[in-house]
ZATIFI-501140 format. One record per atom (N, C-alpha, C): residue in three letters; residue number from 1; z, y, x. Coordinates in Angstrom, 2 decimals, always signed. Atoms other than C-alpha are relative to their C-alpha. Layout:
N
<r><aa>ALA</aa><i>NUM</i><pz>Z</pz><py>Y</py><px>X</px></r>
...
This chain:
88
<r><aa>UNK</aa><i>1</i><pz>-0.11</pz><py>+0.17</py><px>+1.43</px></r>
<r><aa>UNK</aa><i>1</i><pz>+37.76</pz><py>+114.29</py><px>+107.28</px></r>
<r><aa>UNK</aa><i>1</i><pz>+1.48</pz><py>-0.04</py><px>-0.35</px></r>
<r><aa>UNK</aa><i>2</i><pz>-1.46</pz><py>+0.22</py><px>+0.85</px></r>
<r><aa>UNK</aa><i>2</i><pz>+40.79</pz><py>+115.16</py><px>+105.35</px></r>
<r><aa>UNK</aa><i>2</i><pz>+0.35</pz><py>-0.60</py><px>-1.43</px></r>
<r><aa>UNK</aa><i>3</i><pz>+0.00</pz><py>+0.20</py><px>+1.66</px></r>
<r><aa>UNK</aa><i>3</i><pz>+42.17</pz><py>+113.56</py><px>+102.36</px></r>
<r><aa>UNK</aa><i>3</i><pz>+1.58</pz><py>+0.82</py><px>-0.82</px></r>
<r><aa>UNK</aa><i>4</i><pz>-0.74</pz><py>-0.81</py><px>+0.77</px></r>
<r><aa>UNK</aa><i>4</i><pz>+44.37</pz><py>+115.76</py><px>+99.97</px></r>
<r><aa>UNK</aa><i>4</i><pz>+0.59</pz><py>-1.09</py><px>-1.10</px></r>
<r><aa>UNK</aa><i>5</i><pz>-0.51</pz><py>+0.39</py><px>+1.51</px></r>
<r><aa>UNK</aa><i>5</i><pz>+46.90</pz><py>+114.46</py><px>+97.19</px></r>
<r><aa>UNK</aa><i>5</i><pz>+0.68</pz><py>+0.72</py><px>-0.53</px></r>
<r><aa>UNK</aa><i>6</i><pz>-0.64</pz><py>-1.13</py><px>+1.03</px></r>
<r><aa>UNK</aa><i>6</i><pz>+48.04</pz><py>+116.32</py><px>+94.19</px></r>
<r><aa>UNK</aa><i>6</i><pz>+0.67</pz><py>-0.94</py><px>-0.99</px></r>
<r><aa>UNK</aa><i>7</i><pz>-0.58</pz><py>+0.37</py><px>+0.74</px></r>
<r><aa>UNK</aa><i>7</i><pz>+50.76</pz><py>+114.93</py><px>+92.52</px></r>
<r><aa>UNK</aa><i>7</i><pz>+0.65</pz><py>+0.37</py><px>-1.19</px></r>
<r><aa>UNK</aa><i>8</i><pz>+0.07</pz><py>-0.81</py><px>+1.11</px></r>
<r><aa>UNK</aa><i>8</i><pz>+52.03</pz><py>+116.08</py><px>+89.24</px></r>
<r><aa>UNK</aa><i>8</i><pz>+0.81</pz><py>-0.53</py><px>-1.03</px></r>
<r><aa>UNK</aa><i>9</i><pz>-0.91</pz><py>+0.71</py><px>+1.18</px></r>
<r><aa>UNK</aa><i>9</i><pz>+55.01</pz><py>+115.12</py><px>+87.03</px></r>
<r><aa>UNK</aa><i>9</i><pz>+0.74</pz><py>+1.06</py><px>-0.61</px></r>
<r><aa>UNK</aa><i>10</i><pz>-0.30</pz><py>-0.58</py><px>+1.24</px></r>
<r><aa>UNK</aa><i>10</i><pz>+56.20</pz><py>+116.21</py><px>+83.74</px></r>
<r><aa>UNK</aa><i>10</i><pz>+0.68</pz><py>-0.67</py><px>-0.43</px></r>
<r><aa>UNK</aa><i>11</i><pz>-1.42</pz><py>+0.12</py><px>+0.33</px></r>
<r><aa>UNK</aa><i>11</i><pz>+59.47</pz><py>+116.33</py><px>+82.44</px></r>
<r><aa>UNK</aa><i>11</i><pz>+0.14</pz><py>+0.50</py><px>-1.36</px></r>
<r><aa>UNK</aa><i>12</i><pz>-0.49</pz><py>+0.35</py><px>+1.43</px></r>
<r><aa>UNK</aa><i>12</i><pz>+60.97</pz><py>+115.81</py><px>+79.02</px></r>
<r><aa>UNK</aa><i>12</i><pz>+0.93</pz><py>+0.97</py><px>-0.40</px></r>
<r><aa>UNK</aa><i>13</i><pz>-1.55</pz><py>+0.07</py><px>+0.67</px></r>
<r><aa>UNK</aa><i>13</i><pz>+63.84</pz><py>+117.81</py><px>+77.66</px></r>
<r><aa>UNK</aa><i>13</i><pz>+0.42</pz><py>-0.67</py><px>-0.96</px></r>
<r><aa>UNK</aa><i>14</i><pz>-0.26</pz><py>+0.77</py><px>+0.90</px></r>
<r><aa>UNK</aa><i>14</i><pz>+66.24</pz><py>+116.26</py><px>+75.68</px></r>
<r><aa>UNK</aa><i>14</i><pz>+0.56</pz><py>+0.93</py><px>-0.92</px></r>
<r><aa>UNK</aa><i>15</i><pz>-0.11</pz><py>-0.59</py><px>+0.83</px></r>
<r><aa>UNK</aa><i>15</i><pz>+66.94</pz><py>+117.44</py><px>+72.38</px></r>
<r><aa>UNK</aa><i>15</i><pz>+0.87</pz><py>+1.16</py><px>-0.03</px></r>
<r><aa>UNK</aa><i>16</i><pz>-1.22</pz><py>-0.84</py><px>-0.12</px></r>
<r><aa>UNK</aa><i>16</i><pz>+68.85</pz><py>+120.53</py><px>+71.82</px></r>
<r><aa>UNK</aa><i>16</i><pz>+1.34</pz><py>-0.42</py><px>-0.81</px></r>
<r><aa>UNK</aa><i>17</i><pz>-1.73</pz><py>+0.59</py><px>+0.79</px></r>
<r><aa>UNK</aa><i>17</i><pz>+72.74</pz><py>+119.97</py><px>+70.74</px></r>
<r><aa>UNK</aa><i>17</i><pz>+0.19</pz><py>+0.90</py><px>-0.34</px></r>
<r><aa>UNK</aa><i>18</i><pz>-1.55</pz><py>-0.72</py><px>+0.10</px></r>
<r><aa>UNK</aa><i>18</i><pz>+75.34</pz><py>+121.79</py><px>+69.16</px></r>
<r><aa>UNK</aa><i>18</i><pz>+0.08</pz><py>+0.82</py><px>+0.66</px></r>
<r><aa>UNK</aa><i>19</i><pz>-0.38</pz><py>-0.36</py><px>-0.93</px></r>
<r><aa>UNK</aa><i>19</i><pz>+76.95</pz><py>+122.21</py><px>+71.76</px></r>
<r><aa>UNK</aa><i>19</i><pz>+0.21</pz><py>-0.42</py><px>+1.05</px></r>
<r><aa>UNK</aa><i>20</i><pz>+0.40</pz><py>+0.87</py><px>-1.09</px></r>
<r><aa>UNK</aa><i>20</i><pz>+77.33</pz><py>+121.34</py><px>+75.36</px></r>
<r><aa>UNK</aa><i>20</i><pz>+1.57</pz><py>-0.67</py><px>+0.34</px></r>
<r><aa>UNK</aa><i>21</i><pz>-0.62</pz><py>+0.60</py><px>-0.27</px></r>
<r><aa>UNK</aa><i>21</i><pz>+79.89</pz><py>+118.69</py><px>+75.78</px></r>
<r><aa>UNK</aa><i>21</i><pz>+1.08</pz><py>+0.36</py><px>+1.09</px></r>
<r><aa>UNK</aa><i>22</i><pz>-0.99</pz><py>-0.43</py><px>-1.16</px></r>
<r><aa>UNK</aa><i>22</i><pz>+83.25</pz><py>+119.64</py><px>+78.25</px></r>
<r><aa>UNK</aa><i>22</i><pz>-0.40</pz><py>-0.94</py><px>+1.01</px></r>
<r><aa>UNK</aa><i>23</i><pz>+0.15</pz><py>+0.83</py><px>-0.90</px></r>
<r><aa>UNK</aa><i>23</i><pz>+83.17</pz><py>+117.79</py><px>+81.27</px></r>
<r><aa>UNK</aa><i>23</i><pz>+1.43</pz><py>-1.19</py><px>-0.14</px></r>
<r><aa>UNK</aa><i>24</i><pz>-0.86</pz><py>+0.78</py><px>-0.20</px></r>
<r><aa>UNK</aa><i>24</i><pz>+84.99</pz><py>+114.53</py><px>+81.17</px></r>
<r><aa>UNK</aa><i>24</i><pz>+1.13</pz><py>+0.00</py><px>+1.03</px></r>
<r><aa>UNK</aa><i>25</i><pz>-0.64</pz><py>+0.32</py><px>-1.30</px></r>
<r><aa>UNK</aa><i>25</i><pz>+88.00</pz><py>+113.41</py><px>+83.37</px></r>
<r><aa>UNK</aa><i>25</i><pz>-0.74</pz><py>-1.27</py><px>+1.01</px></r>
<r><aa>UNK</aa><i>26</i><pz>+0.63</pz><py>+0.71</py><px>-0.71</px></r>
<r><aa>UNK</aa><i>26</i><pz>+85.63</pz><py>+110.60</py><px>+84.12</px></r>
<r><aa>UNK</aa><i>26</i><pz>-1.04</pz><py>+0.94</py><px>+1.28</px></r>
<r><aa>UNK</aa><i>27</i><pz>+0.59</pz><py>-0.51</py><px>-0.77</px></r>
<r><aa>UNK</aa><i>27</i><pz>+83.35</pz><py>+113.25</py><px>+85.77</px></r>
<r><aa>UNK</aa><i>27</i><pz>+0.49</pz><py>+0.74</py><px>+1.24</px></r>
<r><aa>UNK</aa><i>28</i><pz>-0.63</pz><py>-0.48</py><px>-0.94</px></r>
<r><aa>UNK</aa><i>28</i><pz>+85.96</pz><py>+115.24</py><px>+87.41</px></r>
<r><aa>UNK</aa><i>28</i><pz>+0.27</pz><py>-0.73</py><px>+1.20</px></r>
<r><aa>UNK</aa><i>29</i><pz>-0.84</pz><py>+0.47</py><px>-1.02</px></r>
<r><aa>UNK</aa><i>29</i><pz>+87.17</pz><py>+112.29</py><px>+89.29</px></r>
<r><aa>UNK</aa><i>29</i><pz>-1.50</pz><py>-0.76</py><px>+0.87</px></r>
<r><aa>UNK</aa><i>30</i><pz>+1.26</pz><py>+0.30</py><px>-0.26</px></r>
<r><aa>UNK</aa><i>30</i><pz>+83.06</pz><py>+111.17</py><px>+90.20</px></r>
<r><aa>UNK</aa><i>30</i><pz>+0.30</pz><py>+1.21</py><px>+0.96</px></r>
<r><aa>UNK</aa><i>31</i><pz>+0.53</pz><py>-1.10</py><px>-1.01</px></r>
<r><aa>UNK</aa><i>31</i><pz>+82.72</pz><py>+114.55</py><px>+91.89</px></r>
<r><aa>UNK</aa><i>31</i><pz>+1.24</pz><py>+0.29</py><px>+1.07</px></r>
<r><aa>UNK</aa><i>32</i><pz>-0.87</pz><py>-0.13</py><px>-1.30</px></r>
<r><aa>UNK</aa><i>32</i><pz>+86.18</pz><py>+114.48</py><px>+93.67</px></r>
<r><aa>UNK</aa><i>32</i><pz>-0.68</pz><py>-1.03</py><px>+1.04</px></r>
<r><aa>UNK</aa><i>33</i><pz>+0.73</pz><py>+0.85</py><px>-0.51</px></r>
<r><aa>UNK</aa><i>33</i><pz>+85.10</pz><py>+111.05</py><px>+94.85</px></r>
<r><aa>UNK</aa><i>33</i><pz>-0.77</pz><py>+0.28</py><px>+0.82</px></r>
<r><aa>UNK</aa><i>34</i><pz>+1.01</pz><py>-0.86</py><px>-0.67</px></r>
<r><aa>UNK</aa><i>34</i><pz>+81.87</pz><py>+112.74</py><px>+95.92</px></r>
<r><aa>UNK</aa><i>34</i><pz>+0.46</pz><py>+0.56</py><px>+1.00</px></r>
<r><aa>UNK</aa><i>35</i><pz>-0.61</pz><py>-1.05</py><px>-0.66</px></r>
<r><aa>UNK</aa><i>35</i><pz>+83.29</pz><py>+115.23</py><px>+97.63</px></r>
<r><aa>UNK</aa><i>35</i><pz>+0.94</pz><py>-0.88</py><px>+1.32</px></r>
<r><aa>UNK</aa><i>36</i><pz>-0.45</pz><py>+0.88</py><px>-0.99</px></r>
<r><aa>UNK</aa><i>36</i><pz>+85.66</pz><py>+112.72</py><px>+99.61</px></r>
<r><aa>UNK</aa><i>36</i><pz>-0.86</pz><py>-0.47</py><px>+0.89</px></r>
<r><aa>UNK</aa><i>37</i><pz>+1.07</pz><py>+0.57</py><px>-0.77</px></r>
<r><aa>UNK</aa><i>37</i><pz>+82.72</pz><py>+110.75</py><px>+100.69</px></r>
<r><aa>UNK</aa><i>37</i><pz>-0.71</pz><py>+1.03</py><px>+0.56</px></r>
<r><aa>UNK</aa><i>38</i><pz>+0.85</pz><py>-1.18</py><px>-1.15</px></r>
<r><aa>UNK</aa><i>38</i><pz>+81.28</pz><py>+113.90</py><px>+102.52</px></r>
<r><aa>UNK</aa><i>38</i><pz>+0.82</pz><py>-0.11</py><px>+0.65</px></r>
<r><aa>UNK</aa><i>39</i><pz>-0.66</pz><py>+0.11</py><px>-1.10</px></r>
<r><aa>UNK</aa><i>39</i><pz>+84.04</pz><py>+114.51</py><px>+104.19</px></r>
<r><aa>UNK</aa><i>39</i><pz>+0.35</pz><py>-1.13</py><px>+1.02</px></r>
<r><aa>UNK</aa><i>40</i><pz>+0.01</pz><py>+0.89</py><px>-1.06</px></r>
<r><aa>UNK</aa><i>40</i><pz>+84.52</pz><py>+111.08</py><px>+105.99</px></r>
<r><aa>UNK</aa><i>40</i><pz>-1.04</pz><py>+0.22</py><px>+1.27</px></r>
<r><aa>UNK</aa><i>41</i><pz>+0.69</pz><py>-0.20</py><px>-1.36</px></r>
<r><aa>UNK</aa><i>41</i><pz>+84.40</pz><py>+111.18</py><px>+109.52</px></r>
<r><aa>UNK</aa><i>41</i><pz>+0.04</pz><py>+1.38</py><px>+0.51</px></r>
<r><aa>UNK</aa><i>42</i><pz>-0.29</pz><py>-1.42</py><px>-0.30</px></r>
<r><aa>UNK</aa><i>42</i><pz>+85.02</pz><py>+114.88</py><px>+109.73</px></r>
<r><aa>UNK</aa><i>42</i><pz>+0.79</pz><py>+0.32</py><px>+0.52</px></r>
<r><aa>UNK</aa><i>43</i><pz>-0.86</pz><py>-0.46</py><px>-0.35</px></r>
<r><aa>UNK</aa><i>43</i><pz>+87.38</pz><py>+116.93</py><px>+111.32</px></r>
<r><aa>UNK</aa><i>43</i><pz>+1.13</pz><py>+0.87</py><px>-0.85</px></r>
<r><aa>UNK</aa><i>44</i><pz>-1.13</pz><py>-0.65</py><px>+0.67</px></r>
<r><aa>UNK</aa><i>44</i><pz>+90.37</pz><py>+117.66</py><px>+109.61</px></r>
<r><aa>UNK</aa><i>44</i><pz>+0.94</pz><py>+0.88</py><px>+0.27</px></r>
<r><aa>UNK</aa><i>45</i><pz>-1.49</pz><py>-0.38</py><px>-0.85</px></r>
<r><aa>UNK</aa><i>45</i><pz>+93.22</pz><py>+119.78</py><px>+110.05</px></r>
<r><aa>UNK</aa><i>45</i><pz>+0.67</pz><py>+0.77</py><px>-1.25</px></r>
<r><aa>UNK</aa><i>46</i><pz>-1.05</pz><py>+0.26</py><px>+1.17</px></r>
<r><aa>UNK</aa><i>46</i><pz>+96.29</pz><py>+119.03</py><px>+107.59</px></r>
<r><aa>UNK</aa><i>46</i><pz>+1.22</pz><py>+0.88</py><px>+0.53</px></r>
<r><aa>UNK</aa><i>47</i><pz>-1.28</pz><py>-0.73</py><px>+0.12</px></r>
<r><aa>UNK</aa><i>47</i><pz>+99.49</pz><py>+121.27</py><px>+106.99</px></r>
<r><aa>UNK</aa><i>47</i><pz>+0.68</pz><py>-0.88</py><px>-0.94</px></r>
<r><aa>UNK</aa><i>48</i><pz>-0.65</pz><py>+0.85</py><px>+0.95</px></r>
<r><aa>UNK</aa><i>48</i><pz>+102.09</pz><py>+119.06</py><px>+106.13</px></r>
<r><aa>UNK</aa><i>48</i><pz>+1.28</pz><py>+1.20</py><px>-0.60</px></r>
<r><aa>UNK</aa><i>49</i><pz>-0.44</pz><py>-0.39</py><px>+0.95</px></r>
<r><aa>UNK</aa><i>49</i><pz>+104.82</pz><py>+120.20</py><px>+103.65</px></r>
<r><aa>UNK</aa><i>49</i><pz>+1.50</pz><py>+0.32</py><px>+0.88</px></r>
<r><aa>UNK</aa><i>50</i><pz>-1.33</pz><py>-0.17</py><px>-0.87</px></r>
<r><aa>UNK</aa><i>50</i><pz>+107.42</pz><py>+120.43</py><px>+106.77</px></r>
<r><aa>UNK</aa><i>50</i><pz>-0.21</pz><py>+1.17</py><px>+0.86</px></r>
<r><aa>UNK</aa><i>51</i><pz>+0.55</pz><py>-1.28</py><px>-0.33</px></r>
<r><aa>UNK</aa><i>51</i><pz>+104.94</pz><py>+123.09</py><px>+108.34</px></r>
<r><aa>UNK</aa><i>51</i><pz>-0.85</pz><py>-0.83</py><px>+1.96</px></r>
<r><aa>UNK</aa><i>52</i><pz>+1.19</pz><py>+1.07</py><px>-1.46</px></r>
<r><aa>UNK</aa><i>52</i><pz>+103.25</pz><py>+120.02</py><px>+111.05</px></r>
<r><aa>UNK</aa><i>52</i><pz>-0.71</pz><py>+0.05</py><px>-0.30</px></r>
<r><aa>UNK</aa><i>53</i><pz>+0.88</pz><py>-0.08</py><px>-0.16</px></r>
<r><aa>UNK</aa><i>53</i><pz>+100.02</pz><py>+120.32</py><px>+111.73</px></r>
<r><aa>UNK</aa><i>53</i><pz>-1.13</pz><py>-0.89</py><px>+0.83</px></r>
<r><aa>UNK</aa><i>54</i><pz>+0.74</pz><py>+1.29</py><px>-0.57</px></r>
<r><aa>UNK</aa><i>54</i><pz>+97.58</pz><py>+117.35</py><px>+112.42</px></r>
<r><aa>UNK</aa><i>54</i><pz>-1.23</pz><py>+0.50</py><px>-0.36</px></r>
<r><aa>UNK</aa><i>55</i><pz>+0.96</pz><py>-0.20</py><px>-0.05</px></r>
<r><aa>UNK</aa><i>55</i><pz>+94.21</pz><py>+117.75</py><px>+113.39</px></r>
<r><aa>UNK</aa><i>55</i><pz>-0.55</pz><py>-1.61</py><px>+0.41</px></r>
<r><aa>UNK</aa><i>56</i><pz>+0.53</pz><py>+1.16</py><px>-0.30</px></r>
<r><aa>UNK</aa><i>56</i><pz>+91.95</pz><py>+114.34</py><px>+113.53</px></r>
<r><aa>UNK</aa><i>56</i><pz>-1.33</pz><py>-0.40</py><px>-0.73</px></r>
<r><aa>UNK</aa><i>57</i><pz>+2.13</pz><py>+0.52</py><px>+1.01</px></r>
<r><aa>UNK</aa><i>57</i><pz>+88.48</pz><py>+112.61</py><px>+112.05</px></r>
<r><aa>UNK</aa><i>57</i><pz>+0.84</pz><py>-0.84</py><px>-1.08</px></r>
<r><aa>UNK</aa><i>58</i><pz>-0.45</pz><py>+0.79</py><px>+1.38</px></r>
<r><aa>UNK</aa><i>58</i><pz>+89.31</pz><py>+111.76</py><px>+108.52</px></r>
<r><aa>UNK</aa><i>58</i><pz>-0.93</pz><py>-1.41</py><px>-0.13</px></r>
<r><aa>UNK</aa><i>59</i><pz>-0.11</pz><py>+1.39</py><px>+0.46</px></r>
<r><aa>UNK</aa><i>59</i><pz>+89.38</pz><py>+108.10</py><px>+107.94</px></r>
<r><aa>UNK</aa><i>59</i><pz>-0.34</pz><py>-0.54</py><px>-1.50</px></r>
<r><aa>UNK</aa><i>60</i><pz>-0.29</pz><py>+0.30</py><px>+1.32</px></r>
<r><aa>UNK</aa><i>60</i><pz>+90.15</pz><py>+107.35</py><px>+104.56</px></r>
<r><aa>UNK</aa><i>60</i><pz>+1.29</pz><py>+0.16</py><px>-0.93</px></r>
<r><aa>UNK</aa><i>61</i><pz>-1.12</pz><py>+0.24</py><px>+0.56</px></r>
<r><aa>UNK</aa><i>61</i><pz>+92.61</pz><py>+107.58</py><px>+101.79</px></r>
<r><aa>UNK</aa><i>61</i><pz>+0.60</pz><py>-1.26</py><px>-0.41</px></r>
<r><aa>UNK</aa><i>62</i><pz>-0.34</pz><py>+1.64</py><px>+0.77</px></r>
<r><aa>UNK</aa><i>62</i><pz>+94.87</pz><py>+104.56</py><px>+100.83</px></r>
<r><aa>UNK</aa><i>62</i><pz>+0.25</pz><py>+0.45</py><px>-1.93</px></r>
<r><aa>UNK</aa><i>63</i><pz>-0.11</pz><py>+0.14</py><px>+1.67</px></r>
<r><aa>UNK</aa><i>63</i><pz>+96.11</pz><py>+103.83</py><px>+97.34</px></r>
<r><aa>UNK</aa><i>63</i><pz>+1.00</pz><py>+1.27</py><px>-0.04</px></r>
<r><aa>UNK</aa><i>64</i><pz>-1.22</pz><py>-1.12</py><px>+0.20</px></r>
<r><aa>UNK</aa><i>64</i><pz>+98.79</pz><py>+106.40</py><px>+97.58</px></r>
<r><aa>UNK</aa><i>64</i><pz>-0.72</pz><py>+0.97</py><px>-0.09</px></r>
<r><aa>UNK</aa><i>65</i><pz>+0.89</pz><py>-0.54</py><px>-0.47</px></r>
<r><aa>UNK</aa><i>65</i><pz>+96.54</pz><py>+108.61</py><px>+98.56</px></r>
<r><aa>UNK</aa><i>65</i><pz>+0.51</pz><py>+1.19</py><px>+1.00</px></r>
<r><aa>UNK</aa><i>66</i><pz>-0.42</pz><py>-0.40</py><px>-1.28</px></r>
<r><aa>UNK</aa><i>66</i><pz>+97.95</pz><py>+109.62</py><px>+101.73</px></r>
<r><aa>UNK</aa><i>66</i><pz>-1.38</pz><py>+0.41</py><px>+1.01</px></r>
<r><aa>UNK</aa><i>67</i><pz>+1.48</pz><py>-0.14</py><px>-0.47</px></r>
<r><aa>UNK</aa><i>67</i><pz>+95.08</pz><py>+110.94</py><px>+104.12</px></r>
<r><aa>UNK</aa><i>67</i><pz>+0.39</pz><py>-0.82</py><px>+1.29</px></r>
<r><aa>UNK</aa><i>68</i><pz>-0.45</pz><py>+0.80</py><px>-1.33</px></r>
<r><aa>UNK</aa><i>68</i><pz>+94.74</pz><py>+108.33</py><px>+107.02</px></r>
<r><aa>UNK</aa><i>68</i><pz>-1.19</pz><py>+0.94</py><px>+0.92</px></r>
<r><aa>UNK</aa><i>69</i><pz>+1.25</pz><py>-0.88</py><px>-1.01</px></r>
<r><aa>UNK</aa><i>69</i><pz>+92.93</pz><py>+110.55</py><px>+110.43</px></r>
<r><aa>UNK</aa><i>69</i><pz>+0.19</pz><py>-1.03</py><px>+1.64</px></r>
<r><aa>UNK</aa><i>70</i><pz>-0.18</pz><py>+0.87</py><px>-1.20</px></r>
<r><aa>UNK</aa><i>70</i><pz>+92.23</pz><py>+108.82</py><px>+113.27</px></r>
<r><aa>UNK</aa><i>70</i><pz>-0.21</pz><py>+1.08</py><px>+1.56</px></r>
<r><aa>UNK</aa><i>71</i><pz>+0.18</pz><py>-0.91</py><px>-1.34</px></r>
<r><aa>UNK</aa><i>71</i><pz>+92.47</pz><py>+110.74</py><px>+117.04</px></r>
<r><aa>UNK</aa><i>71</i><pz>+0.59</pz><py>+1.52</py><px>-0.01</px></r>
<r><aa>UNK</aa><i>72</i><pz>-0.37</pz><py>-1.18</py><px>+0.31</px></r>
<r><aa>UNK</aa><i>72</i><pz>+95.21</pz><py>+112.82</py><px>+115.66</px></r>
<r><aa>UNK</aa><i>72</i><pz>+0.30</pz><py>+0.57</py><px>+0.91</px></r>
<r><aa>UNK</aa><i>73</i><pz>-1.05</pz><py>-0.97</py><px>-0.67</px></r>
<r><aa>UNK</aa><i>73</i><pz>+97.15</pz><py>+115.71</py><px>+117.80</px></r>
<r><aa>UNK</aa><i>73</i><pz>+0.58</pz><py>+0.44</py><px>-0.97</px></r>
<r><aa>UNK</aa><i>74</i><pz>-1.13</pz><py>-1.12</py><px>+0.66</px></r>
<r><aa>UNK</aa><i>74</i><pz>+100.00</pz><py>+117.34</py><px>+116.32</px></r>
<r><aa>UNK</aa><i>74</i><pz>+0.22</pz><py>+0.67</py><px>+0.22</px></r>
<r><aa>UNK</aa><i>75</i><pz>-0.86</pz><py>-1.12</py><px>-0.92</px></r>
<r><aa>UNK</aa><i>75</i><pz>+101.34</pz><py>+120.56</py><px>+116.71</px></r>
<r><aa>UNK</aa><i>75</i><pz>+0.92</pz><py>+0.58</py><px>-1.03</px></r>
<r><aa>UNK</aa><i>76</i><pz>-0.75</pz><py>-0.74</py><px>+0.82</px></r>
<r><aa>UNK</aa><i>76</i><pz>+104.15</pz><py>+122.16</py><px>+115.23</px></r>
<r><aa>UNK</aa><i>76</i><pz>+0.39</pz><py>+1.48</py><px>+0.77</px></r>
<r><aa>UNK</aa><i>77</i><pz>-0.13</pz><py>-1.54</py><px>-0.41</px></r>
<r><aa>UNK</aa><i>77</i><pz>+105.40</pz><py>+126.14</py><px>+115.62</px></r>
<r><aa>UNK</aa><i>77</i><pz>+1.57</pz><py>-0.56</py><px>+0.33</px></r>
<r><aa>UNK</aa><i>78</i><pz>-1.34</pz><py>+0.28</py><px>-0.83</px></r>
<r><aa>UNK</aa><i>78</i><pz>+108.77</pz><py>+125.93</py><px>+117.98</px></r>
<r><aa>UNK</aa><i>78</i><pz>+0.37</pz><py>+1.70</py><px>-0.09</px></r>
<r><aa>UNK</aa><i>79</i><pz>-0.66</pz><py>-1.05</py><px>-0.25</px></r>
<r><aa>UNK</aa><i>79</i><pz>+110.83</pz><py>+129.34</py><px>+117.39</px></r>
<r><aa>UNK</aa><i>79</i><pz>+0.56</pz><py>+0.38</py><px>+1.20</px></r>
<r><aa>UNK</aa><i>80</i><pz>-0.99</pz><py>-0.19</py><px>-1.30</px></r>
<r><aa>UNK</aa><i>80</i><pz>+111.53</pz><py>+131.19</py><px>+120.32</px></r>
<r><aa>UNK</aa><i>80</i><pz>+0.92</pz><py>+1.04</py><px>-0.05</px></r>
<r><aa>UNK</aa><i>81</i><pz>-1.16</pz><py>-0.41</py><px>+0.15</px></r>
<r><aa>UNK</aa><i>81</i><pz>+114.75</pz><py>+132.72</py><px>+121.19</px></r>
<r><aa>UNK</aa><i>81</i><pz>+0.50</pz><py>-0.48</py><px>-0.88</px></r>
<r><aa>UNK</aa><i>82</i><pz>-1.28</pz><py>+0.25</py><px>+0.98</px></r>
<r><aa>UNK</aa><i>82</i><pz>+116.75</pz><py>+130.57</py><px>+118.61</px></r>
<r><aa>UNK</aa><i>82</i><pz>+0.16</pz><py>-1.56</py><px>+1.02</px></r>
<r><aa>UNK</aa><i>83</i><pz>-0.47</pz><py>+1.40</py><px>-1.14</px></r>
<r><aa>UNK</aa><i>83</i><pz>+118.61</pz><py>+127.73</py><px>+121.29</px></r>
<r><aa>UNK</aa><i>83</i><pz>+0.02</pz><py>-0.82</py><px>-1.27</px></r>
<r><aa>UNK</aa><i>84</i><pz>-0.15</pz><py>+1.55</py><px>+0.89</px></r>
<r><aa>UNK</aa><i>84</i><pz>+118.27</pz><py>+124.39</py><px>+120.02</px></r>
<r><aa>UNK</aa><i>84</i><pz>+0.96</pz><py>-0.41</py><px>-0.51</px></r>
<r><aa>UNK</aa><i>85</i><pz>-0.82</pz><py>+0.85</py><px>+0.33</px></r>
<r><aa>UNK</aa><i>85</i><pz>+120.53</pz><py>+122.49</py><px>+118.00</px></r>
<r><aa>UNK</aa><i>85</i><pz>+0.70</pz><py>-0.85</py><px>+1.01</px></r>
<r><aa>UNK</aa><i>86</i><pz>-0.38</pz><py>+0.87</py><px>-1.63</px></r>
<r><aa>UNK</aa><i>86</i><pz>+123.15</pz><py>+120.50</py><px>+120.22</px></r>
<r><aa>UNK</aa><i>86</i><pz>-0.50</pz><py>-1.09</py><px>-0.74</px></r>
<r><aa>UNK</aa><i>87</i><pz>+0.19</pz><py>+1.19</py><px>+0.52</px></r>
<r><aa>UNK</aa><i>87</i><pz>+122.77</pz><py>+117.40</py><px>+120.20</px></r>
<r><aa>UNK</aa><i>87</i><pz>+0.90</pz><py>-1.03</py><px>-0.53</px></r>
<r><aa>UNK</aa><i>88</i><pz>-0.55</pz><py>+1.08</py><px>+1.08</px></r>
<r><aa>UNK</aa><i>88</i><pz>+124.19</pz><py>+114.32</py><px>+117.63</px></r>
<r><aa>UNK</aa><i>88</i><pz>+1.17</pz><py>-0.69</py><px>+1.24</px></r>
């Protein structure tokens, strides 16, 4: 013996407008948000603004909003054939 259920819901629209409202900055910053919270715990891999390259499991941002990664490596690109700088 089987028993079957048929469920069945009905939905409202809401009135028609005008027009359809822009999206807030309140919403924009909901769906960054969003979007952050997926990525935790992921694998990252950041190009910093010097041309370093950190790969690690995203952590969190602080207030600055610096990205904190935990189990980074670094790597940067080393030119070859140009001798090093002497040294200081």
């Amino acid at each position: 013996q089987t028993a079957t259920m048929t469920t069945t819901t009905t939905t409202t629209s809401p009135p028609p407008t005008a027009s359809p409202s822009p999206p807030s900055a309140s919403d924009d910053n909901n769906n960054l948000l969003h979007t952050i919270h997926l990525l935790l715990g992921s694998k990252l891999r950041v190009t910093m603004t010097d041309g370093r390259i950190a790969r690690g499991n995203f952590v969190c941002l602080d207030r600055l909003g610096n990205i904190i990664l935990d189990n980074v490596v670094e790597y940067r690109k080393v030119a070859h054939g140009i001798p090093p700088p002497p040294p200081p």
